[in-house]
N, C-alpha and C positions, 0 to 999 in steps of 0.2 A: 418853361423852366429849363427846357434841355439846350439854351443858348449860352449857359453858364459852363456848361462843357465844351473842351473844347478835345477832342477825340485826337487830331495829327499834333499837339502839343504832348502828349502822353508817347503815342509813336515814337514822334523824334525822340523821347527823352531816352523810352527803352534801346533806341538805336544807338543812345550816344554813351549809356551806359557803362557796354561791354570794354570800353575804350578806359573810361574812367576806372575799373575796378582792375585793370591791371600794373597801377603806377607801381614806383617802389617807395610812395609810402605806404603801403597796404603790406603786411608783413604775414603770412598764412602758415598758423599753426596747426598743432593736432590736440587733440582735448587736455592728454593726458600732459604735456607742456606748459597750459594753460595754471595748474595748478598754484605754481611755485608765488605767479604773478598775482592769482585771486586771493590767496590769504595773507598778502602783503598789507591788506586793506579790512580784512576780515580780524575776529576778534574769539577767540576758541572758546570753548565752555568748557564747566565742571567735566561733560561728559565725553569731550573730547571731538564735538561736534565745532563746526566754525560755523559766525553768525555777521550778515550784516543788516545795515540799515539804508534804507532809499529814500530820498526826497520826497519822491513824488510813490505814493504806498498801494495804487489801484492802478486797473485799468481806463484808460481815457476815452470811453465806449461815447461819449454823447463829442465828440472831438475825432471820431473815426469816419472816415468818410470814403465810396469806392468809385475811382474812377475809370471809364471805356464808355464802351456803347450800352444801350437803353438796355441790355437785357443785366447787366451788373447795377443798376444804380438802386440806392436807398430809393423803398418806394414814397416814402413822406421828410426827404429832409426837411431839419429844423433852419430857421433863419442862420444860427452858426455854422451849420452844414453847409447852406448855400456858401457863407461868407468866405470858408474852406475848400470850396469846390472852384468858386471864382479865383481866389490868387492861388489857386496849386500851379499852375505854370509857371509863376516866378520861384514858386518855394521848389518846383522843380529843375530849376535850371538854379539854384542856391547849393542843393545839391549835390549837381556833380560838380560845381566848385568848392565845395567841403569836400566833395573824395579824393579831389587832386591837392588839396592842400594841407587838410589835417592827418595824424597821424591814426591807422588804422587795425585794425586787425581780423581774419579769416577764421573760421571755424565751418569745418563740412562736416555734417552729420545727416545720419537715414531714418526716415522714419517710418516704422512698418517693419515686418519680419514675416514677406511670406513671399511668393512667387510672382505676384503681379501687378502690387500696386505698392511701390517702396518710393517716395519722393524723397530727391536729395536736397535738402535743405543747404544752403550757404548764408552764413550770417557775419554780417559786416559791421562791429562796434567803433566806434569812434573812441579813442583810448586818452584822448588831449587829457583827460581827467584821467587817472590810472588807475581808480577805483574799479572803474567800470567792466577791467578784465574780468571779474565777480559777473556781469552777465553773460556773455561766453561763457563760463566754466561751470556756470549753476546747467543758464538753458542744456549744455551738451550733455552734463547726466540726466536729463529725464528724454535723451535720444541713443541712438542705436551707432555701431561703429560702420562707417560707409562702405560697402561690398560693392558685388559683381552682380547688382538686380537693377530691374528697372524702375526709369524717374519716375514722376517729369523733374526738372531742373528748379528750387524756390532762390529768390533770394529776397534777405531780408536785410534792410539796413537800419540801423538802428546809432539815431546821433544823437547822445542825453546833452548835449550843451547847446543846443539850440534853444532860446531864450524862451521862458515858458511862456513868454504872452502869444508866441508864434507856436505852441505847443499844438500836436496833432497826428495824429496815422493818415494815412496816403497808402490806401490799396490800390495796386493794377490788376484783375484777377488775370485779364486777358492776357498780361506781361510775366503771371509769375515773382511779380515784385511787390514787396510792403513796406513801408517804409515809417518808420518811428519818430517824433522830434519830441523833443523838449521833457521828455521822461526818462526815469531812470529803472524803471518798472521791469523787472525779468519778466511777469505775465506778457506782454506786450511780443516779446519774441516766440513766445510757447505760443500765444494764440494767433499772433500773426502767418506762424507755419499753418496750425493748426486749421484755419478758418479756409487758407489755401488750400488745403489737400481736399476736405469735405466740397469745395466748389467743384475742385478737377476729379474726385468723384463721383461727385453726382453728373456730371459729362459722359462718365465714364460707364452709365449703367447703375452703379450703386449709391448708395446714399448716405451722406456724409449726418452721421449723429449725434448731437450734443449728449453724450447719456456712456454711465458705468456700464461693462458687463462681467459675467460674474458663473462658475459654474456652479450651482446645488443639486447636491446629492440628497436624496430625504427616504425614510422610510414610509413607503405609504400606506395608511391602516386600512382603506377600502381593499388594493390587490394584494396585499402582506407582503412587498417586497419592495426593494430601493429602487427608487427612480432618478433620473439623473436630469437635468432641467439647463440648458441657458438662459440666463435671466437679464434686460436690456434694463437697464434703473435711469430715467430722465428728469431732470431736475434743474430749477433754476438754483443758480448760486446761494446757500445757506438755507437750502432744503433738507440737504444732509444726502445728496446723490454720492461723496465718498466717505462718506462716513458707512451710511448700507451697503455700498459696492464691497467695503471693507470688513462686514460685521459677521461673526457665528451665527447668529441667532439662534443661539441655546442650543443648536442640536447635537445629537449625541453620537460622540467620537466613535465610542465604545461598538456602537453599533454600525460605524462607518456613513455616518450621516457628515456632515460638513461643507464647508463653502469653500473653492476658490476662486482668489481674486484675478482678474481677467485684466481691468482696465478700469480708469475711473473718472474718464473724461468725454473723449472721442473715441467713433469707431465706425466704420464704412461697414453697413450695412447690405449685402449683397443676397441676389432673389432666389437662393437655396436655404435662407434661415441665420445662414454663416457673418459672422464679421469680421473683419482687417483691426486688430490694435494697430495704436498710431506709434506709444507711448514705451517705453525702457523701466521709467520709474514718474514716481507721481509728484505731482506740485498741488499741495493742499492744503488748506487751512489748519490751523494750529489749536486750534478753541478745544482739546482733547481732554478729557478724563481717561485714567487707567479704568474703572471699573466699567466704564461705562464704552469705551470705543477698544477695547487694550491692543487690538492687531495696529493700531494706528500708532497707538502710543509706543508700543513696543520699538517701532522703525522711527518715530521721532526723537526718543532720548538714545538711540545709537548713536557711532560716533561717527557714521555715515554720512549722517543728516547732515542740510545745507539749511540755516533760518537767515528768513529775510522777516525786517521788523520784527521781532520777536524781542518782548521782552527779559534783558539778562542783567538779572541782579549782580551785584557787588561783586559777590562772590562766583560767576559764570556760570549761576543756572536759570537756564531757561524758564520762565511763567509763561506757560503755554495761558493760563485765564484770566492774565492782569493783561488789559486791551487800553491802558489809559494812556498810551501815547499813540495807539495803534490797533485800530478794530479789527483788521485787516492782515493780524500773522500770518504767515505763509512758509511751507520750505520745502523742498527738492528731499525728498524720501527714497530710497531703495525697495522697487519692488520685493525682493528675496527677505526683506527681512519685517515684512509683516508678517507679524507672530501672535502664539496664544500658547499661554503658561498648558503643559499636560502635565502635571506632578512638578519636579524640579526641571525638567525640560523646558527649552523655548523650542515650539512647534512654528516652519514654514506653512501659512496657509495661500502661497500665492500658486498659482495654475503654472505650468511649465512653462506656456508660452504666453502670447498677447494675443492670438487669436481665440474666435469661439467657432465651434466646431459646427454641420450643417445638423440642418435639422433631423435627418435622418440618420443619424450618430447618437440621437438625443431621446428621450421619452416624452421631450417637449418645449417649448421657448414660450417666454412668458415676457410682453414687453408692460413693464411697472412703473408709472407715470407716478411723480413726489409732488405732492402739491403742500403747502404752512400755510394753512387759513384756524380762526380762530373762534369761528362760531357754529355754525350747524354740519359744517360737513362732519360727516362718517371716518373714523378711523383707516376705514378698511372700506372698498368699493370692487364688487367685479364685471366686469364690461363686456357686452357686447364685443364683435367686430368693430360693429359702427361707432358704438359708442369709444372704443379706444382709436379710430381714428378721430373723433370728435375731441377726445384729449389732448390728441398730438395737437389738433390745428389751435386749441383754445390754450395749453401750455400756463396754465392758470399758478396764482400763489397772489401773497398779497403784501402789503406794505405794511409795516410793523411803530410804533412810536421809537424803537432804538435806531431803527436806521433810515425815517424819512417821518419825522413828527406830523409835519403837514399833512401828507396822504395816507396816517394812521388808517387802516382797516379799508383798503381800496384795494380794490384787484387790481393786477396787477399780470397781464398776458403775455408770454411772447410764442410764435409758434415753434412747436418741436422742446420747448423751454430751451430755446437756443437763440439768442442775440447775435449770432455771426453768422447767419445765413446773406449770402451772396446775389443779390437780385430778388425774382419775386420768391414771396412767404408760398404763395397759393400754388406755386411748382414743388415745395418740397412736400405742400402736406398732397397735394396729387399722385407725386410718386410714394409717398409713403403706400396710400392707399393703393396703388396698384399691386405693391411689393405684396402689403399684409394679406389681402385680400386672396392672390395668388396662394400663398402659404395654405389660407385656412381651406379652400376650396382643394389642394392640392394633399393636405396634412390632414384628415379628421380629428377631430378630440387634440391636437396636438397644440394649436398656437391659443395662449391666454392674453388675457389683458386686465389689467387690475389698477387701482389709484389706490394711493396711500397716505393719509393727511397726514406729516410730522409737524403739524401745527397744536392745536388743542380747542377747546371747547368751553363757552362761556364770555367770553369778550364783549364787553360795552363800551362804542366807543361814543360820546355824541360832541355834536360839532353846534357852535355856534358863532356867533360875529359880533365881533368887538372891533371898532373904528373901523368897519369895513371891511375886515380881514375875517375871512375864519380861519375856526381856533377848533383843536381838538380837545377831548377832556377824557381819559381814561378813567369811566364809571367801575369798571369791574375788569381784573386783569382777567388774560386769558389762565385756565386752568392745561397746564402742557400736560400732552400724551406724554408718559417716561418712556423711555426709551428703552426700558425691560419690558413694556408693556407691547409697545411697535413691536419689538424682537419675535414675543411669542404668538401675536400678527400673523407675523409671516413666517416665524415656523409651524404654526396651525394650516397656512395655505400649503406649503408645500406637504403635510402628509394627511392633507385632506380632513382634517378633525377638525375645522372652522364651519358654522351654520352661520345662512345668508338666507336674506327673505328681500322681498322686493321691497323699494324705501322711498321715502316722498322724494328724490330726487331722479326719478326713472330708473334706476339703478337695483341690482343687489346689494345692500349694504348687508354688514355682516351685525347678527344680532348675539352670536354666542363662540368664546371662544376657550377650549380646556385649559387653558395654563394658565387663565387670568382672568379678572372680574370685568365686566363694560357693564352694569347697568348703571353706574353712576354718571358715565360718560352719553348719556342718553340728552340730545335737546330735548326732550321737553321738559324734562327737571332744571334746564335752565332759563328757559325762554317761555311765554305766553304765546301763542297760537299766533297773535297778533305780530309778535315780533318774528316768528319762525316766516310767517307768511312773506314780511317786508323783506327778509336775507333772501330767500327763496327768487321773490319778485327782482332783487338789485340782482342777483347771478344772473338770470336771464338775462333782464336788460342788457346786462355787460357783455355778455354771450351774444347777442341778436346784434352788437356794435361791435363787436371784434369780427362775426363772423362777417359782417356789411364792407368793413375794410379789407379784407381779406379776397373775398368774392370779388371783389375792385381789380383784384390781380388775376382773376381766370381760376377761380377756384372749379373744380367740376361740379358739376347739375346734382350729382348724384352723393356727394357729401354736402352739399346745401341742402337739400329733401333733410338728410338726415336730422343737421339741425333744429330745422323748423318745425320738426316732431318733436325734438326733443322739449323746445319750451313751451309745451304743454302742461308741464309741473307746474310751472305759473299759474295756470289757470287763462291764460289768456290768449285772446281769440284774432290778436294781430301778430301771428304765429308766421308771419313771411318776412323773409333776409329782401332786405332792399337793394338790388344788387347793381351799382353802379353803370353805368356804361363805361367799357374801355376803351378809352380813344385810341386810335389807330395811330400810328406814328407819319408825321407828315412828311413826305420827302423834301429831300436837304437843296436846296437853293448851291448851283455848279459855284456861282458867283460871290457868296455868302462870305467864303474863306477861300485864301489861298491856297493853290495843290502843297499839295506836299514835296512836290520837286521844287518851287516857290521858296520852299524856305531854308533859312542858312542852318548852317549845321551849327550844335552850340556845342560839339567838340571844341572847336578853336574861339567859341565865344568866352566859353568857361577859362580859358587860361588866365585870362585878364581877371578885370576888376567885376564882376558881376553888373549886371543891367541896373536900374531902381525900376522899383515897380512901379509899374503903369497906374495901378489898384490901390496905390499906400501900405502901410504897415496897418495891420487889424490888432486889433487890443487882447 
């Protein structure tokens, strides 16, 4: 497969780049300019917020693809992958004849706010549609204003009029470049920085994290005093990872208990406990209740707010929970002004900065894996070492009938609960385990690790076939955890008043907690033995198959063992990861490709009329 690459076509291209992004139609602003130009296109609300609307409403994640050498590539492209990967050289030599010809525009922003790891960001929009000024001026508010700190250098370009059938991301990691087509999607530039920096991270020693962090402070009733905690929240997309990054959970002000919010996405994990924010302010989902998320809600109907797709009535106000043109609301928030009613006050609960502090500043760090499953798991789980590196690699949740009918009640893995990792999976969760591992050998009593279903309990789904196709059937909805109930969850962990016993899933699950009821949340008041057994048996399986793929990429020996203990809970006695052989990489034929001195330069190819492809146009 790795003849579909072609490694000195990416070279030349970044070479021929630097040429191209200096024309003068590329016109290079400052954020605060941008304004005037994005809500020429934007549409204000009651609240005094500006909103727009995008084409194209998500990320183009199955359409993303990374191109260099064998240590950056997707380790399983799909067939569209390949087909993506094969014409990216003409779409990249298309390219820089869109940056000498259309009109453009700059924006330099930093991301990070500390001493040693601040990339500068450069993002290049294609403006031929003027709407598009709105992504420049969204993406710059959830970044930092650019100082006297160090890179590396990102560039991202980003062309929404490129014809969606030719729609795609085109990452370089090695180049520092990402490149966007056929979308009009602000995520798209947020994570295409984003997914950058976590690569040149993890290069860099530290580890680049899909996951909130957050500091709590709690009163603890074993020592009788406040304890102060960093807390890492990982989570795949509508687990509720900023929603809890962002939450009280009930504790008490009065006594100086409370949360601040740190970050709610990304964050470079470094091997003293500490983290790097990437982030200014947040880009987060809109599906909000006041009573139920209020610090979220409170920075959402400000008039700060930036809404993409969000529904606005007649009259300019936002419905943050009518999703019927749009499941997918989203908007650029103000960290400062997540808030919480204290009397007639609005109270800042955000942290000073974006960093989280070392461990030994701390009383403890606790990394808290979000998994939405909807039948047997445990509300509440506390782990092992091993067992939370066994989270990180397995990064579990599952597939819902609202958002993929087909694969109702299937798991659903990725590791880190991060879809933008760079190369192999089995490198990040290796280094995970070296970092945590370090910590707990080097911290006593200090680093936790816990799993926390925001799913619920009872779900029936069964499947059968009809003309050949299966068909799901929703026997029994799931019964959801509320979200008052999660809250005092984890305000019982942090002041130690939750009781835990060991659970059929190897685990401590918790069996009793002061501020709320669980015994009704109990499986076996919903399942027969029979049925507990078969969920139990399908986790495994799915587990013993994720960990086999994974293992494929160099997982270590020593978080495998752990595994194949683990699925023991099964009951079953073909408890070994089958672990692929890794083929060695074959050396490249002198004669295969032209040198790279060989080839023309497409600086002066691009002035003209662009090449046809060799490949055709792909659908």
């Amino acid at each position: 497969m790795s003849d579909i690459y072609n490694v000195e076509e990416y070279q030349r291209f970044a070479d021929n780049l630097k040429a191209a992004l200096s024309g003068p139609n590329i016109k290079h602003y400052k954020h605060k300019q941008l304004r005037k130009y994005a809500l020429e296109s934007g549409r204000q609300t009651s609240n005094g917020a500006w909103a727009w609307r995008s084409m194209v409403s998500s990320r183009i994640g199955p359409k993303t693809v990374y191109l260099g050498s064998e240590k950056v590539r997707l380790p399983k492209p799909s067939d569209l992958h390949q087909t993506i990967i094969e014409k990216a050289p003409d779409e990249l030599h298309k390219v820089l004849h869109l940056l000498r010809t259309m009109p453009f525009i700059h924006l330099r922003r930093q991301m990070g706010n500390n001493s040693e790891f601040n990339p500068i960001c450069n993002l290049y929009v294609s403006v031929a549609d003027r709407k598009n000024y709105r992504l420049a001026y969204m993406w710059g508010n959830t970044m930092f204003d650019p100082g006297k700190r160090p890179g590396p250098e990102f560039t991202m370009i980003h062309i929404p009029e490129e014809h969606q059938l030719r729609q795609q991301v085109l990452a370089m990691p090695e180049h520092n470049i990402n490149i966007a087509l056929g979308t009009d999607y602000m995520g798209e530039d947020k994570k295409g920085n984003l997914r950058q920096a976590m690569w040149i991270a993890d290069q860099q020693g530290m580890l680049g994290l899909h996951a909130g962090t957050k500091i709590v402070t709690a009163w603890d009733q074993k020592d009788n005093r406040l304890k102060r905690y960093g807390v890492f929240l990982f989570g795949l997309s509508a687990t509720g990872k900023s929603t809890w990054s962002c939450h009280q959970l009930g504790l008490d002000h009065k006594k100086r208990e409370g949360t601040e919010v740190a970050q709610d996405d990304i964050v470079f994990l470094r091997k003293d406990g500490s983290a790097y924010g990437s982030e200014a302010n947040f880009f987060v989902k809109t599906d909000v209740q006041r009573e139920l998320q209020e610090a979220m809600y409170w920075s959402l109907t400000d008039k700060t707010a930036f809404y993409e797709n969000v529904m606005i009535d007649s009259n300019g106000n936002p419905e943050f929970l009518d999703e019927s043109l749009c499941g997918n609301g989203r908007a650029v928030i103000r960290k400062d002004k997540l808030r919480v009613k204290r009397g007639r006050r609005l109270v800042r609960i955000d942290s000073p900065g974006v960093n989280l502090p070392p461990l030994t500043e701390l009383d403890g760090i606790i990394f808290a894996f979000i998994t939405r499953r909807n039948t047997i798991m445990p509300f509440s789980q506390i782990l092992t070492p091993e067992q939370g590196v066994l989270a990180y690699l397995w990064g579990e949740s599952s597939h819902s009938m609202a958002t993929q009918p087909a694969k109702a009640g299937e798991s659903v893995r990725t590791v880190g609960t991060d879809p933008f990792i760079i190369g192999s999976q089995a490198a990040k969760v290796n280094r995970f385990h070296e970092i945590v591992m370090n910590l707990v050998e080097n911290n006593p009593g200090k680093v936790h690790f816990c799993l926390y279903n925001t799913g619920g309990i009872g779900e029936i789904i069964e499947t059968s076939e009809i003309g050949g196709k299966k068909v799901k059937k929703m026997v029994r909805k799931v019964t959801r955890v509320p979200i008052e109930v999660m809250s005092a969850i984890q305000r019982g962990d942090f002041r130690g008043t939750n009781q835990y016993a060991p659970g059929r899933l190897g685990t401590l699950e918790i069996k009793s907690c002061v501020d709320t009821a669980l015994d009704q949340y109990s499986p076996d008041k919903w399942y027969s033995k029979d049925q507990i057994d078969y969920y139990i048996n399908d986790l495994v399986d799915g587990r013993r198959q994720y960990t086999e793929f994974i293992a494929g990429q160099g997982l270590n020996n020593e978080i495998i063992n752990e595994a194949e203990k683990s699925f023991a809970i099964a009951g079953d006695k073909k408890s070994k990861v089958a672990v692929p052989d890794i083929p060695e990489e074959k050396p490249k034929d002198d004669d295969s490709k032209s040198s790279r001195s060989e080839l023309p330069d497409l600086k002066w190819e691009t002035k003209s009329r662009p090449r046809r492809s060799r490949l055709g146009r792909y659908k």
